[in-house]
N, C-alpha and C positions, 0 to 999 in steps of 0.2 A: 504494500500500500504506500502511496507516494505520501511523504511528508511536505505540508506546504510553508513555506517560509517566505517572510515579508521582512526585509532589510531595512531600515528606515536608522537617518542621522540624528540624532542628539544635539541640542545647544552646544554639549561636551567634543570638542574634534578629536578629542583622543578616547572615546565611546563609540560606538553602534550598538542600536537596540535591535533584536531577532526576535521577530513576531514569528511562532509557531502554533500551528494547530492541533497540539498534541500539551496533555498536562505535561509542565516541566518539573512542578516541583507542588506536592500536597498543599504545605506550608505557603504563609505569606510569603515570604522573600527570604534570602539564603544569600550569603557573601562568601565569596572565597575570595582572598587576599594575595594567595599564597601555591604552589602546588601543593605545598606539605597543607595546606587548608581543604584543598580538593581530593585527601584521602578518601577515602566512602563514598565518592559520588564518579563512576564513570565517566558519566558527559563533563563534567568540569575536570578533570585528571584529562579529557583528550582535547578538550580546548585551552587547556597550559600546557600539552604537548606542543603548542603550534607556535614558533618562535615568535616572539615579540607582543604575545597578550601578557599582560597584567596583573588583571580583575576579571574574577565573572561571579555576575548576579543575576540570581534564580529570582522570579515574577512566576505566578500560576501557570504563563501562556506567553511568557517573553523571558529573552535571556539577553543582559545586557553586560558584552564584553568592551573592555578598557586596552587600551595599549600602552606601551613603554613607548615613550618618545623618542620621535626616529625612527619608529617601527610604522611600516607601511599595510595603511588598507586593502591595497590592490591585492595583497598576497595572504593577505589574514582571515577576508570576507572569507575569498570562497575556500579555503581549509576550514573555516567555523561554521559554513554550510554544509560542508561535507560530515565534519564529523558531529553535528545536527543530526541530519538525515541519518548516518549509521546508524548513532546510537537509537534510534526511533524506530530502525527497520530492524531491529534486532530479534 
């Protein structure tokens, strides 16, 4: 089943929010800081897998990744679309 994802910018240039159509997380919101913060949570363990993210935070139906400055969008979206979509078609 295809997973749908809607990309969308943030006031933040070093954010993108990922609107998905799949629960992302039970809970209100979730912050990972850190990889060692992304222990227990596969999809955020494979979106600090992807060089130059940051931060990622867990929304019910969005997930909004931070990058390290200097670190480029063009190469980050779609590895954090991809590994979106894995984790969902699992």
């Amino acid at each position: 089943m295809s997973v749908d994802i809607r990309v969308q910018p943030t006031p933040n240039p070093n954010s993108v929010l990922f609107h998905v159509d799949r629960t992302v997380i039970e809970e209100r919101m979730k912050q990972f800081n850190s990889a060692d913060d992304a222990a227990g949570s596969p999809l955020a363990q494979a979106l600090f897998a992807i060089e130059g993210v940051a931060s990622v935070f867990f929304m019910p139906n969005s997930i909004t990744v931070s990058k390290s400055p200097g670190s480029d969008w063009d190469t980050i979206v779609p590895d954090a679309e991809e590994a979106i979509r894995s984790h969902f078609s699992e």
